[in-house]
C-alpha positions in Angstrom: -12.0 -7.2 10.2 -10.6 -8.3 13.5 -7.4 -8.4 12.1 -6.9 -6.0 9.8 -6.2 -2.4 10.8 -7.8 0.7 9.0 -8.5 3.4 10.3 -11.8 6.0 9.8 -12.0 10.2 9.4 -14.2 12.6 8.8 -17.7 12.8 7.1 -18.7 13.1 3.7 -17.7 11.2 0.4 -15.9 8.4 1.1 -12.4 7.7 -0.2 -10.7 5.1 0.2 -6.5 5.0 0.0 -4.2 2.1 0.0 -0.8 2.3 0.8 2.2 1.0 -1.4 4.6 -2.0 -0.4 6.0 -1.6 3.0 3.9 1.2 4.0 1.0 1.3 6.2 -1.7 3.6 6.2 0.6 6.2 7.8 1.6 7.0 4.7 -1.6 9.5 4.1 -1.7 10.8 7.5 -0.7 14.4 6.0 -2.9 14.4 3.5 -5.8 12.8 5.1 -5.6 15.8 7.9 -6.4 18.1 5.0 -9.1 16.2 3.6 -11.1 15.2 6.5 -13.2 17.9 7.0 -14.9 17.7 3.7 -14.3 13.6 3.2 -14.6 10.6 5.3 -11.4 9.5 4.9 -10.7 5.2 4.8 -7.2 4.1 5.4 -6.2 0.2 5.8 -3.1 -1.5 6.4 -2.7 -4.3 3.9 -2.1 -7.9 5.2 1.4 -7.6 6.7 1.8 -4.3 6.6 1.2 -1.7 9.4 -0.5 -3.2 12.5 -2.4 -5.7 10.2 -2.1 -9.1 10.5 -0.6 -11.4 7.9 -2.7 -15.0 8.3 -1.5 -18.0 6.1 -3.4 -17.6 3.1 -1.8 -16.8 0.3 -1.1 -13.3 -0.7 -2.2 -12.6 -4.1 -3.7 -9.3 -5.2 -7.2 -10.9 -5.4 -6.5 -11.4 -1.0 -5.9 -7.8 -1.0 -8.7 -6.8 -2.6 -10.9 -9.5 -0.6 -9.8 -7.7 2.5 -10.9 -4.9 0.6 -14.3 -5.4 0.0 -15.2 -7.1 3.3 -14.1 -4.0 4.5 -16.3 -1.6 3.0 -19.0 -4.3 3.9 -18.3 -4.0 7.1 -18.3 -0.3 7.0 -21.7 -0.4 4.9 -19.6 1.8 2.5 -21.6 0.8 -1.0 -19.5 3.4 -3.3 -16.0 4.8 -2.9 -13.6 6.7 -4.3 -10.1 5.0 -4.2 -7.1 6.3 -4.4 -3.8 3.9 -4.8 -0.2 4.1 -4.8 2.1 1.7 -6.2 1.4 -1.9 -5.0 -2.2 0.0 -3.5 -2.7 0.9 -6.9 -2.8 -2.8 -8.3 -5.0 -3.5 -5.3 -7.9 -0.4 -6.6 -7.2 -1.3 -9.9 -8.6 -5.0 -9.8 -11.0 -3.8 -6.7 -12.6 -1.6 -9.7 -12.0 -4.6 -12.3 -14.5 -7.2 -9.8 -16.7 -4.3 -8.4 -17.3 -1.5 -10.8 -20.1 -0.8 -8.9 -19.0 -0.2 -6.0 -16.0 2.2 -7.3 -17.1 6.1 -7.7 -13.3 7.2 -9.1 -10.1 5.4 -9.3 -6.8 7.5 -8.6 -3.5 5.6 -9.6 -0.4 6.7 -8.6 3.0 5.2 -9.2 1.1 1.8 -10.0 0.8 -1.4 -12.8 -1.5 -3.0 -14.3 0.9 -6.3 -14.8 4.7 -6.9 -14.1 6.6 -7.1 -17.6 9.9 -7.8 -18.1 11.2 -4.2 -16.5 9.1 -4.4 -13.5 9.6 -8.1 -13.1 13.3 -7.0 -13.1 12.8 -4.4 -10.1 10.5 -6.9 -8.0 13.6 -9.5 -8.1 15.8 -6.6 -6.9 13.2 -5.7 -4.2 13.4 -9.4 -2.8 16.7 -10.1 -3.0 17.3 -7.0 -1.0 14.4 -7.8 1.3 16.0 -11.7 1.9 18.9 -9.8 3.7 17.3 -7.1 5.3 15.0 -4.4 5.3 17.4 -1.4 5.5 19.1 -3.1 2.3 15.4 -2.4 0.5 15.1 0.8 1.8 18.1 2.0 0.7 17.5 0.2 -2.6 13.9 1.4 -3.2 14.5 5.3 -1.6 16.7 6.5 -5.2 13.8 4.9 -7.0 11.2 6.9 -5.3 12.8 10.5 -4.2 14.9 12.5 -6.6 18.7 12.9 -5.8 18.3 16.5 -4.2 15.7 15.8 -2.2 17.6 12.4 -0.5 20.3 15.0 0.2 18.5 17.8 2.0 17.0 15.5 3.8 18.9 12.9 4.9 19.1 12.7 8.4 15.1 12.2 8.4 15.6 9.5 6.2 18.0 7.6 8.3 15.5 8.1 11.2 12.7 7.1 9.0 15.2 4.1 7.8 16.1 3.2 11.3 11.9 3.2 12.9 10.7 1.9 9.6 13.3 -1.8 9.9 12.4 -2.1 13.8 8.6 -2.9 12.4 9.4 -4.3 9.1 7.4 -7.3 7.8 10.2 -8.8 5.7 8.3 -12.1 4.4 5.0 -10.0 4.7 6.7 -7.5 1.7 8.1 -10.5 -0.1 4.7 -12.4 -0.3 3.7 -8.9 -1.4 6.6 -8.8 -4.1 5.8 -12.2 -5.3 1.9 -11.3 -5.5 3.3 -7.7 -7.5 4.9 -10.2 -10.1 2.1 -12.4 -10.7 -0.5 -10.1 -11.0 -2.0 -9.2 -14.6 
């Protein structure tokens, strides 16, 4: 647990959110401030991502989900609810797959159960883009995940998001991620 970082709110029914590739557990600090006072609120980096470390195993979505559960071990969290975005997503889904009983609710969002042709398609764009840098992903990945309008009104917050976001950027951390992303089913 030494080296992963997560981060613990509030009191009441646990949930449990997992970021998507390239974010961090920053990505629910907005919501988790509303939910806190009724919820304890669990937020982790995955390997690679945020302040966590990446080690030299080899990133699959089974290591996630590893990290996962020794996690709520060491929390003594028996049941949660879990809540996933994207890559996070795959990570709760197979988390509730190997421990159904220790899942309450499962909340996907923007996730996969398996990369097909399409999504294997979209991971290859995703690394290639990482392999030369992480403001080439980002500005890749941003039409995929914010409509047109909304990339307009607020693009100078982008940019600054763009500009922290590469100084901290795991780029082989994201592509072991990728890579795990297309092998899972």
């Amino acid at each position: 647990i030494n080296t992963m970082n997560f981060k613990v709110e509030g009191n009441g029914r646990p949930l449990v959110f997992i970021h998507g590739l390239s974010d961090s557990l920053l990505y629910w600090e907005f919501l988790a401030s509303y939910l806190k006072s009724d919820y304890q609120i669990i937020r982790m980096d995955l390997r690679g991502h945020g302040e966590s470390y990446l080690g030299n195993d080899e990133v699959n979505i089974d290591l996630y989900v590893d990290d996962l559960k020794n996690l709520l071990n060491d929390l003594n969290l028996d049941k949660v609810d879990l809540i996933g975005f994207s890559l996070g997503g795959a990570v709760a889904l197979d988390f509730s797959l190997k421990y159904p009983e220790n899942v309450s609710s499962l909340v996907l969002m923007s996730s996969f159960s398996k990369s097909d042709e399409y999504l294997t398609n979209i991971f290859t764009q995703f690394k290639d883009a990482l392999k030369n840098s992480f403001e080439d992903f980002y500005d890749l990945i941003l039409p995929m995940v914010l409509c047109p309008e909304v990339i307009d009104d607020n693009r100078e917050a982008l940019d600054q998001i763009r500009e922290f976001a590469s100084k901290t950027a795991n780029t082989d951390a994201y592509i072991k991620a990728v890579d795990a992303c297309m092998e899972f089913d």
